[in-house]
FIKOLZA-1660 file (N, C-alpha, C; in steps of 0.1 Angstrom, whole numbers, plus 5000, padded with zeros to 4 digits):
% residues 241
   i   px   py   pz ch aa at
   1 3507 6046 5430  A  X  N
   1 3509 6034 5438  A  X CA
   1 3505 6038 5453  A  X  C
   2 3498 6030 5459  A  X  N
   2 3496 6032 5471  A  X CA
   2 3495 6017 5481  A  X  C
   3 3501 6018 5498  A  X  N
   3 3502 6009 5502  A  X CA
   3 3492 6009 5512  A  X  C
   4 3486 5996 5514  A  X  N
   4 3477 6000 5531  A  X CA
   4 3479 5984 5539  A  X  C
   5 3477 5988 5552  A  X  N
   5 3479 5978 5565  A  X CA
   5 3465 5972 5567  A  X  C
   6 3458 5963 5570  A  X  N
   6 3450 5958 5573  A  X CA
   6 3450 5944 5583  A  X  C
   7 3446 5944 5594  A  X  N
   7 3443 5933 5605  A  X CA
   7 3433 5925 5598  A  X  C
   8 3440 5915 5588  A  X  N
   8 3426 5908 5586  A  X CA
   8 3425 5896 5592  A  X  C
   9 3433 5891 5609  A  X  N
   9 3425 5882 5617  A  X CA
   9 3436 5885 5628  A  X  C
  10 3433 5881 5642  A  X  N
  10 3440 5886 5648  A  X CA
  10 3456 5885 5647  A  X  C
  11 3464 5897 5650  A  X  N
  11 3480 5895 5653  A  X CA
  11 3481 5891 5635  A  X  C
  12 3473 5891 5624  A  X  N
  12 3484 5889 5613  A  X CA
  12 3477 5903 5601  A  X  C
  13 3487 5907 5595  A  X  N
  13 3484 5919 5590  A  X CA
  13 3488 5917 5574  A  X  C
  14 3478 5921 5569  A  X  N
  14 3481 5926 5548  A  X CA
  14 3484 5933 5549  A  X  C
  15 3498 5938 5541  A  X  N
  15 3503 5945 5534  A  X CA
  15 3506 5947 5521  A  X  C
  16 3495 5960 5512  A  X  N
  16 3496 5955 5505  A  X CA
  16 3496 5971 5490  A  X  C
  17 3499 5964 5482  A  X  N
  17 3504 5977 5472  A  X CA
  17 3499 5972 5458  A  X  C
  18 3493 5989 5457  A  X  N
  18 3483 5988 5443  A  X CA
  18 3490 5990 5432  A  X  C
  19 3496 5979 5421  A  X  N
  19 3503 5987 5411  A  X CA
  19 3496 5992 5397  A  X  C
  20 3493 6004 5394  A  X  N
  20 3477 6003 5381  A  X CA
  20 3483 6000 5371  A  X  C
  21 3497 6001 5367  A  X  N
  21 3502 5990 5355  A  X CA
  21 3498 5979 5356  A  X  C
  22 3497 5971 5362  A  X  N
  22 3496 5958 5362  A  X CA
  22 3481 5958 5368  A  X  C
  23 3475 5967 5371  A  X  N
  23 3460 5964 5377  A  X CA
  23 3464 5950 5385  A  X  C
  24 3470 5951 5398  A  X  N
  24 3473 5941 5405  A  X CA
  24 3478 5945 5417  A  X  C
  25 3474 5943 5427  A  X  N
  25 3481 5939 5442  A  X CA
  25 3491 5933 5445  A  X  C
  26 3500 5936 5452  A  X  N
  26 3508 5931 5458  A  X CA
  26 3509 5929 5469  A  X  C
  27 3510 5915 5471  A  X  N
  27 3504 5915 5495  A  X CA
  27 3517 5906 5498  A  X  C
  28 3526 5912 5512  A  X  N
  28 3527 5908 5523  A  X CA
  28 3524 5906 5534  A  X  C
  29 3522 5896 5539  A  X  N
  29 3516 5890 5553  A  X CA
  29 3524 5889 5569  A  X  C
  30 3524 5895 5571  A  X  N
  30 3528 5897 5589  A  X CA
  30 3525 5890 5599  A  X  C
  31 3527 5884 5605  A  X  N
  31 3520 5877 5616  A  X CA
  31 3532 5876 5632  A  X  C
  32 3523 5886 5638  A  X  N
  32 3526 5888 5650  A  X CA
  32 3526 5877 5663  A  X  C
  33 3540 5871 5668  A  X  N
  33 3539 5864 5679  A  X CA
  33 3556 5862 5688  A  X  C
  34 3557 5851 5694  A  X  N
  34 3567 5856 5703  A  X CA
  34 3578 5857 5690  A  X  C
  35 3579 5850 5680  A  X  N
  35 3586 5851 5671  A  X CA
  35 3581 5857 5660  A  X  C
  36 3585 5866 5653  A  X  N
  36 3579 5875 5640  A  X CA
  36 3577 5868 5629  A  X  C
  37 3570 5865 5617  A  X  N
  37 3573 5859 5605  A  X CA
  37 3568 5867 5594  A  X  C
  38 3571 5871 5584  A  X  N
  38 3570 5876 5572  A  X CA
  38 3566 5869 5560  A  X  C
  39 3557 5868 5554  A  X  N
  39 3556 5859 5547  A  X CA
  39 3555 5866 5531  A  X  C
  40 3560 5866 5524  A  X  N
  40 3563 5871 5507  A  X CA
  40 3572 5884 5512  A  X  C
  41 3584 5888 5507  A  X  N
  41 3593 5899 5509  A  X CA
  41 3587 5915 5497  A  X  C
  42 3578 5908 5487  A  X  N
  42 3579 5921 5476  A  X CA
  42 3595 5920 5468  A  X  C
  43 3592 5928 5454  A  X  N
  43 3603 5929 5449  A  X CA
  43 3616 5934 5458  A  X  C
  44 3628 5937 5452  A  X  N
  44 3638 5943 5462  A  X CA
  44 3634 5957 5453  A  X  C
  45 3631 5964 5451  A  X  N
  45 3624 5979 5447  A  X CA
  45 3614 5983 5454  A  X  C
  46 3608 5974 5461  A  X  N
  46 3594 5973 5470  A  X CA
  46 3600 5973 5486  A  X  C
  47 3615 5972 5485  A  X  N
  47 3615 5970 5502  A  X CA
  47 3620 5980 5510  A  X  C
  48 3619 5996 5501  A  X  N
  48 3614 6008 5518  A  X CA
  48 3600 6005 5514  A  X  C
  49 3600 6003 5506  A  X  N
  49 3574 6008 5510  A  X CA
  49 3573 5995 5521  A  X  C
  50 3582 5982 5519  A  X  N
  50 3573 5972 5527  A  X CA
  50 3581 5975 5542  A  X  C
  51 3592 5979 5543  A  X  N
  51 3596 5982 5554  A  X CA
  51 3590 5991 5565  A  X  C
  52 3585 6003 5558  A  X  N
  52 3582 6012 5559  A  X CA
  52 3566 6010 5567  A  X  C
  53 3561 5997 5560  A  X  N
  53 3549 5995 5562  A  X CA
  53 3550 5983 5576  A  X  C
  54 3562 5976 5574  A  X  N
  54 3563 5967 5587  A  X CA
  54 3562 5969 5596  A  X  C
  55 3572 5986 5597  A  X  N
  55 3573 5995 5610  A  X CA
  55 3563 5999 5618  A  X  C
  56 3552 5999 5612  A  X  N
  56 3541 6008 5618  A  X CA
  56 3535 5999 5628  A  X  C
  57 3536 5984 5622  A  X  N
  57 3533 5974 5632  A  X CA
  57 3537 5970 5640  A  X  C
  58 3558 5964 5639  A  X  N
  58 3564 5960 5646  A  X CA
  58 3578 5962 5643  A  X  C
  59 3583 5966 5652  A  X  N
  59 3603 5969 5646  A  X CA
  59 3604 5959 5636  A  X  C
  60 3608 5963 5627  A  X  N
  60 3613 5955 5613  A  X CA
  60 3624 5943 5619  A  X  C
  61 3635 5949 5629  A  X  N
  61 3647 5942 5629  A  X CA
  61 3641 5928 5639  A  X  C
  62 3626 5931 5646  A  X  N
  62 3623 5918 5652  A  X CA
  62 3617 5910 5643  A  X  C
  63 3617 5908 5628  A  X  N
  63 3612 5895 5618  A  X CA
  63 3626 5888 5622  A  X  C
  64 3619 5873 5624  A  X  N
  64 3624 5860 5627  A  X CA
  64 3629 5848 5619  A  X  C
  65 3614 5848 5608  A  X  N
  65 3614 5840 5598  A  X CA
  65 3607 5846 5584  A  X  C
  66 3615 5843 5576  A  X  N
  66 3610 5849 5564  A  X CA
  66 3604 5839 5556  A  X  C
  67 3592 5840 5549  A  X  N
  67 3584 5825 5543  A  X CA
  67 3582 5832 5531  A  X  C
  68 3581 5822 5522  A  X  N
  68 3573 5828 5502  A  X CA
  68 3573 5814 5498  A  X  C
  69 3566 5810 5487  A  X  N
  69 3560 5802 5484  A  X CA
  69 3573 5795 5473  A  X  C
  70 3576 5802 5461  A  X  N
  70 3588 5800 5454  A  X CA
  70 3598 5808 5447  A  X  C
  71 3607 5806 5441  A  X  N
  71 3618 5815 5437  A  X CA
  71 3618 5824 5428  A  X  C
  72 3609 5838 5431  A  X  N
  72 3606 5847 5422  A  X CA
  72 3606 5861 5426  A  X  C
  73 3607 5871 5421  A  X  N
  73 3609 5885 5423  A  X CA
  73 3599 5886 5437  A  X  C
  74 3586 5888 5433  A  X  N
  74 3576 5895 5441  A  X CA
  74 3574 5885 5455  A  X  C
  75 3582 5874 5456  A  X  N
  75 3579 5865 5464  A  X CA
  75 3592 5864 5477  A  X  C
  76 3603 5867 5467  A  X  N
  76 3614 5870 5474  A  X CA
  76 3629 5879 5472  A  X  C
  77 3624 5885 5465  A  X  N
  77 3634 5896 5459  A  X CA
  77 3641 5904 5466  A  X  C
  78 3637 5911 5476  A  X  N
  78 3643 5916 5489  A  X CA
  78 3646 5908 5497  A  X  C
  79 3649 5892 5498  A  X  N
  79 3651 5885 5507  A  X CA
  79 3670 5889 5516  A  X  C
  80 3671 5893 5509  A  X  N
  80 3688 5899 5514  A  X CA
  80 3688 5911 5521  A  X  C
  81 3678 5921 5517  A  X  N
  81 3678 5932 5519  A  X CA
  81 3673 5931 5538  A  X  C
  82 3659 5920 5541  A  X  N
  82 3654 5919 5552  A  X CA
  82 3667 5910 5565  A  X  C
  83 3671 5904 5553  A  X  N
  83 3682 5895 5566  A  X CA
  83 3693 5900 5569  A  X  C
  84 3697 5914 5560  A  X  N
  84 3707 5921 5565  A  X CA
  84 3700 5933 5576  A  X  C
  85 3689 5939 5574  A  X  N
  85 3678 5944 5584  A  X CA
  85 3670 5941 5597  A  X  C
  86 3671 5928 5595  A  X  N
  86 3668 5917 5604  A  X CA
  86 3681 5907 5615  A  X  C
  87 3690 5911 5624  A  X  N
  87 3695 5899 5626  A  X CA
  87 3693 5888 5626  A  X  C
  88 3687 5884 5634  A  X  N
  88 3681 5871 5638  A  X CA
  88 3676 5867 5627  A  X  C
  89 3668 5871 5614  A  X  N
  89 3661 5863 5604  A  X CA
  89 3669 5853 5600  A  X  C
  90 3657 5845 5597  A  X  N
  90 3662 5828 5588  A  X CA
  90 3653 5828 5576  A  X  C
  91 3654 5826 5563  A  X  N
  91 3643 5819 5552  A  X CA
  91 3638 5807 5563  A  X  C
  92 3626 5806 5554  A  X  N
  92 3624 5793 5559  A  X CA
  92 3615 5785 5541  A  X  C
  93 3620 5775 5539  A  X  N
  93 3620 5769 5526  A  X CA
  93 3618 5756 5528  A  X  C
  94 3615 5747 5516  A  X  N
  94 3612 5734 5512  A  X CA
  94 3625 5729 5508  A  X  C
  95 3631 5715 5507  A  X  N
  95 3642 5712 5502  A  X CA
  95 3648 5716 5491  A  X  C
  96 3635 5715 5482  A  X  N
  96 3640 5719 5464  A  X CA
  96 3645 5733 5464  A  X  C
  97 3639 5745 5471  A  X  N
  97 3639 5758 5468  A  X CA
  97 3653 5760 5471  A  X  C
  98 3658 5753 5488  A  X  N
  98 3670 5756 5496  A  X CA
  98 3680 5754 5484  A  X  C
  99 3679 5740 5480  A  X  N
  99 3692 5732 5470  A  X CA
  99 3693 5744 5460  A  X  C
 100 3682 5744 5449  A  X  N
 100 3682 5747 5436  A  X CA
 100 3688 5764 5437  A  X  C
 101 3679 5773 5444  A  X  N
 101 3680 5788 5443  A  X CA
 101 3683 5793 5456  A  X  C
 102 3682 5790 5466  A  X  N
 102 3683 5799 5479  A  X CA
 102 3694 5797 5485  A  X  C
 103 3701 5789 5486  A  X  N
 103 3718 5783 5493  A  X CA
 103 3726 5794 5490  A  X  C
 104 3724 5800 5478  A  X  N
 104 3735 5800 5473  A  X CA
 104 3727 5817 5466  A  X  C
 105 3712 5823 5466  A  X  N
 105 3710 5831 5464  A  X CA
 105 3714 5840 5482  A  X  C
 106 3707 5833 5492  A  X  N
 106 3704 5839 5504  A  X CA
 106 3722 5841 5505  A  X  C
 107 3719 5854 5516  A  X  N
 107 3733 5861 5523  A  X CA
 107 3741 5849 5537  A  X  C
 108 3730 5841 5540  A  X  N
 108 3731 5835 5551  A  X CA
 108 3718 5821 5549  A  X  C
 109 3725 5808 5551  A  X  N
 109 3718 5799 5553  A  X CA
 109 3702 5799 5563  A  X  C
 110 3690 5795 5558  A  X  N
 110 3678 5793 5565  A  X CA
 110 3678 5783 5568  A  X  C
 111 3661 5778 5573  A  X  N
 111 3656 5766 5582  A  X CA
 111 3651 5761 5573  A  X  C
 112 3658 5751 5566  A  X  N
 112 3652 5738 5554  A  X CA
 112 3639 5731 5562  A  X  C
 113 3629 5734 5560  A  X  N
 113 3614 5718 5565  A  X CA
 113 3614 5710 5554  A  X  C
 114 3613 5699 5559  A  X  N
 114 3605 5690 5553  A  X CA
 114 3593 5688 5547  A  X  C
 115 3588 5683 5538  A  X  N
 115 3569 5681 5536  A  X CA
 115 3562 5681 5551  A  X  C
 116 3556 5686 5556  A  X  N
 116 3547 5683 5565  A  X CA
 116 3554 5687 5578  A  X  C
 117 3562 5697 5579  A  X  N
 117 3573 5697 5589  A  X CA
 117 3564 5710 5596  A  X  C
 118 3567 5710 5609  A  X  N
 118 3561 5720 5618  A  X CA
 118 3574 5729 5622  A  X  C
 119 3570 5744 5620  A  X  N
 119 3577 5755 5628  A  X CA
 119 3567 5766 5639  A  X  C
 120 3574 5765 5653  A  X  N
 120 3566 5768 5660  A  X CA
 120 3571 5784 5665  A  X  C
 121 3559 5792 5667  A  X  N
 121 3564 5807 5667  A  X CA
 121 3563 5812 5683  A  X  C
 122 3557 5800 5688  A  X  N
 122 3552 5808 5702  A  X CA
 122 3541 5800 5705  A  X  C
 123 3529 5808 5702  A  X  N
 123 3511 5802 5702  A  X CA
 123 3508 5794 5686  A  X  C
 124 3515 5797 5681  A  X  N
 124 3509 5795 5666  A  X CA
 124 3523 5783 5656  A  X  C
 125 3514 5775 5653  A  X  N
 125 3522 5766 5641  A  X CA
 125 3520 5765 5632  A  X  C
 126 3533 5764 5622  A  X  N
 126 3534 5764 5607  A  X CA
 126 3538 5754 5600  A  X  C
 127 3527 5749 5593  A  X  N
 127 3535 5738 5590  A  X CA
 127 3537 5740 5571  A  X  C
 128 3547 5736 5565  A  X  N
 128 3552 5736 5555  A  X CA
 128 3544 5728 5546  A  X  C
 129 3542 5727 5532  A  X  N
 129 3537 5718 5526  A  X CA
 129 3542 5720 5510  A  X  C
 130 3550 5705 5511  A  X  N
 130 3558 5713 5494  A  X CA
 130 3550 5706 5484  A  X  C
 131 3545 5718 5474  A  X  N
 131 3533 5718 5463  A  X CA
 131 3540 5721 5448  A  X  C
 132 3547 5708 5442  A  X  N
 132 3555 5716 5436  A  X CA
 132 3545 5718 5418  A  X  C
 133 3548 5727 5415  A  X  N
 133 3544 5737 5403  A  X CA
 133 3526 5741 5409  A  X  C
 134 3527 5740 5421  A  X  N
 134 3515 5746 5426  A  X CA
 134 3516 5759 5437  A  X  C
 135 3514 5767 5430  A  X  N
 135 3509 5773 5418  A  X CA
 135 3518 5774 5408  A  X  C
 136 3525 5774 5410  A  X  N
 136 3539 5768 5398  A  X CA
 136 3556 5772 5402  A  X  C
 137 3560 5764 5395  A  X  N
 137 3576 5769 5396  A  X CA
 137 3577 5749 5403  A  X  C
 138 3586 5743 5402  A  X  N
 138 3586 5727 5409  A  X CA
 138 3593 5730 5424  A  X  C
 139 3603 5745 5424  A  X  N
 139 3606 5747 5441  A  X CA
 139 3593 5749 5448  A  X  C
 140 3579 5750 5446  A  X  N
 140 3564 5760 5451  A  X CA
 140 3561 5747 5463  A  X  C
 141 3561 5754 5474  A  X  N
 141 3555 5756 5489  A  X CA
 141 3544 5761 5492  A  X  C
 142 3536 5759 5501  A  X  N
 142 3524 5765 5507  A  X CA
 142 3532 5766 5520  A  X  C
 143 3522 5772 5529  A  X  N
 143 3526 5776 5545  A  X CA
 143 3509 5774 5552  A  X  C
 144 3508 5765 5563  A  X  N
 144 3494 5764 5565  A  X CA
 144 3498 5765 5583  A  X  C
 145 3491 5782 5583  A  X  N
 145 3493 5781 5600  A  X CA
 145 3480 5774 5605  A  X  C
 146 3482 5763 5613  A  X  N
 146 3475 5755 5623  A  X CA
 146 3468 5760 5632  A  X  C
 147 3467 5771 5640  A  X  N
 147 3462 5774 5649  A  X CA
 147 3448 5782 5649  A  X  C
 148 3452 5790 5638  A  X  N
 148 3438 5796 5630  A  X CA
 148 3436 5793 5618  A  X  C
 149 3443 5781 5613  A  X  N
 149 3438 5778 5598  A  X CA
 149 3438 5783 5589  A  X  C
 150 3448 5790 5589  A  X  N
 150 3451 5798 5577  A  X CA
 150 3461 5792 5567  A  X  C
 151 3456 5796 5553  A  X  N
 151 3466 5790 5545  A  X CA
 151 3473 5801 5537  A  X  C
 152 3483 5801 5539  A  X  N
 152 3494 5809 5526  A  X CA
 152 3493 5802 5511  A  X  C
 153 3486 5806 5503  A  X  N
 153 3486 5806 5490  A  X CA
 153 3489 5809 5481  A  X  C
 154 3500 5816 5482  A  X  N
 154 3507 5825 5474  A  X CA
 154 3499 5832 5463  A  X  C
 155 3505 5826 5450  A  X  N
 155 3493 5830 5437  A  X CA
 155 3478 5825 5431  A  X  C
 156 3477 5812 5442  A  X  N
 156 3463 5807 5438  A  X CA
 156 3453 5819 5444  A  X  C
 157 3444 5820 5433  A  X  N
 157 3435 5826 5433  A  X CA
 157 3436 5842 5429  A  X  C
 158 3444 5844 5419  A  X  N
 158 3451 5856 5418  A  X CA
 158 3439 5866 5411  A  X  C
 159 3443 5877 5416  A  X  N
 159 3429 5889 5409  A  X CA
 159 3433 5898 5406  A  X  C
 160 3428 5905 5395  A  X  N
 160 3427 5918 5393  A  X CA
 160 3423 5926 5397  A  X  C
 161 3428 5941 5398  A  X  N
 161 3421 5954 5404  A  X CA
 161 3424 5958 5422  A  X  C
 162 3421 5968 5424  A  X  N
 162 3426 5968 5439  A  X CA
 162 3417 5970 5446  A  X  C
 163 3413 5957 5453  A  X  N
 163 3404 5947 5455  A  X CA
 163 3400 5947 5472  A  X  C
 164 3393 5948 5477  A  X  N
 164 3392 5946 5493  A  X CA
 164 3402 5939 5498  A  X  C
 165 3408 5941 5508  A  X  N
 165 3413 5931 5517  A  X CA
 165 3408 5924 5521  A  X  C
 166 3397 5916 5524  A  X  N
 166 3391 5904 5529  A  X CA
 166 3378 5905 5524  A  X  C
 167 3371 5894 5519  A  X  N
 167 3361 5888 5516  A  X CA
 167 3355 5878 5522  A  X  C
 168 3340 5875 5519  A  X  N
 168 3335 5860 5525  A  X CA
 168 3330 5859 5508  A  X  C
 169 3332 5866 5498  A  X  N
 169 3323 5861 5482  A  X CA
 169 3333 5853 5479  A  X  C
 170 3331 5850 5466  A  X  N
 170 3334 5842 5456  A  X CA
 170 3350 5849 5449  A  X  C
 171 3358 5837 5450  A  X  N
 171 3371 5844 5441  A  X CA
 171 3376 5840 5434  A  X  C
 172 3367 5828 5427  A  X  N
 172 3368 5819 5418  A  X CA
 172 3368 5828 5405  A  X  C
 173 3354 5828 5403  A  X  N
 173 3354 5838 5392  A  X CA
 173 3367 5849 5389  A  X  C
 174 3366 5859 5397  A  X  N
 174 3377 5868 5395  A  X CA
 174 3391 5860 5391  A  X  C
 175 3392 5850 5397  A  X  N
 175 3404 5844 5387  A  X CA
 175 3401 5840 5379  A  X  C
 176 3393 5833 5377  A  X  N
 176 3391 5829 5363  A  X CA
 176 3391 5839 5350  A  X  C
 177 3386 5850 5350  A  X  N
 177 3384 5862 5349  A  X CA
 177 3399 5873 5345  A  X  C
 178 3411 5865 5355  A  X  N
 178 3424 5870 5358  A  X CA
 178 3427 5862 5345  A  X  C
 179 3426 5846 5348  A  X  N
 179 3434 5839 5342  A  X CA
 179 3430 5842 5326  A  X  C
 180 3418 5845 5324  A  X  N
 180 3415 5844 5308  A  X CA
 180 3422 5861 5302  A  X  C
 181 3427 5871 5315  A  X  N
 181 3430 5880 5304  A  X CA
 181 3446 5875 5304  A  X  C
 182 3454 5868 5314  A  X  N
 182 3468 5863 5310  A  X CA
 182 3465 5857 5299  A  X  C
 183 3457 5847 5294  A  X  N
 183 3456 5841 5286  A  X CA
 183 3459 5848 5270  A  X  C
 184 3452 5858 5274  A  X  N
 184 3450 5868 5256  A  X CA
 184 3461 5879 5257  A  X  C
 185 3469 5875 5268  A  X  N
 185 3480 5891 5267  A  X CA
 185 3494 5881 5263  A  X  C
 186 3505 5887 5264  A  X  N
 186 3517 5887 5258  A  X CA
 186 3525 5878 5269  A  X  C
 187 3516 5875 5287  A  X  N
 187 3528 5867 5292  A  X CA
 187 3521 5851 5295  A  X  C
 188 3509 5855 5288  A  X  N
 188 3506 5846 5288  A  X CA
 188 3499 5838 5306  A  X  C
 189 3495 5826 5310  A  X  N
 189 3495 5821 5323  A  X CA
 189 3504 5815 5335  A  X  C
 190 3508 5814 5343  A  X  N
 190 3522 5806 5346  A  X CA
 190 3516 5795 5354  A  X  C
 191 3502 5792 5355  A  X  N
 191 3496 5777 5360  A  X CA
 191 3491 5768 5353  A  X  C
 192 3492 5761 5350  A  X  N
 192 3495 5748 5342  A  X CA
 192 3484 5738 5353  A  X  C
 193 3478 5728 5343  A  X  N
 193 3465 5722 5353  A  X CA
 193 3472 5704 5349  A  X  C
 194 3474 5699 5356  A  X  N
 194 3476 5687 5354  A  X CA
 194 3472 5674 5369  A  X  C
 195 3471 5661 5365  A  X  N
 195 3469 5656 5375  A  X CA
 195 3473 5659 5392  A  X  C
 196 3490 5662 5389  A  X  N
 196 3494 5670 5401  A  X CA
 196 3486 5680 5404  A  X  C
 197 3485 5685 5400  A  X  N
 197 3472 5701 5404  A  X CA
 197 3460 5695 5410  A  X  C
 198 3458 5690 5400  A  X  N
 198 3443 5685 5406  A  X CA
 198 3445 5677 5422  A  X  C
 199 3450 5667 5424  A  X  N
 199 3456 5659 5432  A  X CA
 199 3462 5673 5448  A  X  C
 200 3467 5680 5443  A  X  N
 200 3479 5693 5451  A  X CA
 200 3461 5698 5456  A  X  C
 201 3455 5708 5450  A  X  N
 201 3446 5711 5452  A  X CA
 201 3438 5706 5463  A  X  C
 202 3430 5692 5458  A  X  N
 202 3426 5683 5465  A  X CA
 202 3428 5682 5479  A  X  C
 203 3443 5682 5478  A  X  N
 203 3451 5677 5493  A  X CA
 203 3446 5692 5503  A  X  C
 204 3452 5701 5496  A  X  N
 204 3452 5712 5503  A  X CA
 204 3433 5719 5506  A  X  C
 205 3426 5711 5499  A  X  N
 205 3411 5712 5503  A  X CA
 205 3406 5705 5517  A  X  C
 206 3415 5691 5515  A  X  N
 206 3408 5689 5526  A  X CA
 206 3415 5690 5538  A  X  C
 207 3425 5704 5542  A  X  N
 207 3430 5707 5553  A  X CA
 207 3420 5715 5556  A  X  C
 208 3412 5722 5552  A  X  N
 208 3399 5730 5555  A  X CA
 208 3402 5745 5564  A  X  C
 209 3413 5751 5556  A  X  N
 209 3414 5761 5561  A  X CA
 209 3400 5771 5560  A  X  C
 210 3405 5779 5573  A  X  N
 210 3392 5787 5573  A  X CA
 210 3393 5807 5568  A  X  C
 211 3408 5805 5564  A  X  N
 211 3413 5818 5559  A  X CA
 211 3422 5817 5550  A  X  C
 212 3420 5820 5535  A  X  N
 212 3431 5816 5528  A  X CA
 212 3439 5836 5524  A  X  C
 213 3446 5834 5529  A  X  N
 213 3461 5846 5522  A  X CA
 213 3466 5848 5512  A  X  C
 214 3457 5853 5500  A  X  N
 214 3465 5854 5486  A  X CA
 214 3472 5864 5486  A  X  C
 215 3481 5865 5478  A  X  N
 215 3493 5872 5470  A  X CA
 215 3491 5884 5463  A  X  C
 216 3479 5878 5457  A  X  N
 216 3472 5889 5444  A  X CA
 216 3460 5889 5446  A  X  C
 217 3453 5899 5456  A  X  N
 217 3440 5902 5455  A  X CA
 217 3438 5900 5472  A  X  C
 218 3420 5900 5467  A  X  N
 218 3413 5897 5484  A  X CA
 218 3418 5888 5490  A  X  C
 219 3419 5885 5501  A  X  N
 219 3422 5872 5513  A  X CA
 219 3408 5869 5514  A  X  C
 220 3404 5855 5517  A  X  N
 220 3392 5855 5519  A  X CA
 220 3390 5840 5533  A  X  C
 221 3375 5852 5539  A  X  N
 221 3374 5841 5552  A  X CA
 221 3361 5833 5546  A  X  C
 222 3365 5821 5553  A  X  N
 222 3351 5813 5548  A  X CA
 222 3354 5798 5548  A  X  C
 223 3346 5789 5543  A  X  N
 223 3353 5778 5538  A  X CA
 223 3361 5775 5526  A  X  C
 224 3374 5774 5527  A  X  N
 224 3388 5775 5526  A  X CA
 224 3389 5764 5513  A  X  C
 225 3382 5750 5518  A  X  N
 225 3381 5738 5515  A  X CA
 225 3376 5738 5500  A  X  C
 226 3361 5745 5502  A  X  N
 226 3349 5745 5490  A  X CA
 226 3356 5751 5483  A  X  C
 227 3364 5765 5486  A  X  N
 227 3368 5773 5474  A  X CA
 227 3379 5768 5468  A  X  C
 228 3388 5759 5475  A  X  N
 228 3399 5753 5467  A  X CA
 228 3397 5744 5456  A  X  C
 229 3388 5736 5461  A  X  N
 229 3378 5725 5453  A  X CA
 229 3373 5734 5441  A  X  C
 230 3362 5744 5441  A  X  N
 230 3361 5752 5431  A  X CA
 230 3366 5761 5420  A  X  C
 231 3383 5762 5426  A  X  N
 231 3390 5765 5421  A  X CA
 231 3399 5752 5413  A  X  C
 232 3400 5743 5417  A  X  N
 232 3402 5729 5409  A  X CA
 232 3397 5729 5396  A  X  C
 233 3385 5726 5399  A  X  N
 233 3370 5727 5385  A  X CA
 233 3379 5735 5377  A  X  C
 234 3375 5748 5380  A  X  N
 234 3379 5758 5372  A  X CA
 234 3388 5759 5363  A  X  C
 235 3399 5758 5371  A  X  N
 235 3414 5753 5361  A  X CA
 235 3411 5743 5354  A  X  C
 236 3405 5730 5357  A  X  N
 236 3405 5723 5350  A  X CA
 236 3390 5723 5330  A  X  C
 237 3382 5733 5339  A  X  N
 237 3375 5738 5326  A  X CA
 237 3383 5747 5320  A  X  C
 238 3389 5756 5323  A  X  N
 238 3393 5770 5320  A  X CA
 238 3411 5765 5309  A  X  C
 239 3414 5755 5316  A  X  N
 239 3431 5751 5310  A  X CA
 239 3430 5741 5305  A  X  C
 240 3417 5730 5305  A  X  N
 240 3418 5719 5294  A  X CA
 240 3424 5707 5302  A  X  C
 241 3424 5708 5321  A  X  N
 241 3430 5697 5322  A  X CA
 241 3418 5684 5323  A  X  C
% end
């Protein structure tokens, strides 16, 4: 296993860990401003390598806000470990996540947003956007910072192998590619293509981010919009919606 740091635009950093069981990456996202934010925590088994990897960039105990998409190991599993490491930290979450799993998983209450709700770090805004079973789970959130157009995607677009940190190609394929070997293995897919999807997708196409932040695999710069859209299609040939 190995971890590496990468600036893939300014003030926000991948971090990210090669696991070859799983032929799969694991990325947290950093983004540096008057306020710190973190976005995916890694498993809680994962959190000296990701700490370890925070430090290099920024005192760990200055993360502010902690962000993940929904209620799952790789997303937020060390979410206790950081807010006991962190003073100051808050989750920051969608209504459903707060109610359902985080009230009552977190050590300390976070900053519940709304759909469409803005959190401001300094120079840079985040705005919240609740996507639910997109990419699945019905607590699932995105995070779309506004100022450079970046979108937090969690697992959309998810890839195999240990993959560049940033692209301008194509990352359709490669999921698709992803999705068809879940398909023939034992756990099977956990994205499900239905009108919501299609519709979720859609929405999130035409905010036209110009950098999307995956979870699993390359981050890619480019238009944001086209590949979301393409990735629509896809699900929808590839899952029969």
């Amino acid at each position: 296993m190995k971890t590496r740091i990468d600036e893939i635009a300014p003030n926000l950093y991948r971090i990210s860990s090669y696991f070859s069981g799983y032929d799969l990456q694991f990325n947290q996202f950093l983004v540096i401003d008057d306020q710190v934010l973190l976005y995916h925590t890694g498993m809680r088994k994962m959190f000296p390598l990701v700490r370890e990897a925070v430090a290099k960039v920024v005192q760990p105990s200055r993360i502010r806000w902690i962000g993940f998409s929904h209620f799952e190991a790789d997303e937020c599993g060390s979410l206790n470990e950081w807010l006991s490491l962190a003073p100051q930290a808050e989750f920051i979450s969608g209504t459903i996540a707060a109610t359902v799993n985080l009230n009552d998983f977190a050590n300390r209450r976070g900053r519940v947003l709304t759909d469409n709700e803005i959190l401001t770090t300094g120079s840079r805004r985040f705005r919240l956007l609740e996507t639910p079973q997109v990419p699945h789970a019905w607590d699932a959130s995105l995070l779309l910072e506004e100022t450079e157009s970046v979108l937090f995607c969690s697992d959309l677009f998810l890839q195999n192998g240990d993959v560049a940190p940033l692209t301008e190609g194509d990352l359709v394929e490669p999921a698709r590619q992803a999705l068809l070997a879940y398909q023939a293995g034992p756990l099977r897919h956990p994205m499900l293509y239905t009108r919501l999807t299609q519709n979720t997708l859609q929405a999130l196409a035409g905010l036209k981010p110009k950098l999307l932040a995956v979870m699993h695999g390359s981050s890619f710069s480019g238009n944001g919009g086209r590949a979301l859209l393409d990735l629509s299609r896809m699900y929808a040939a590839t899952l029969g919606g």
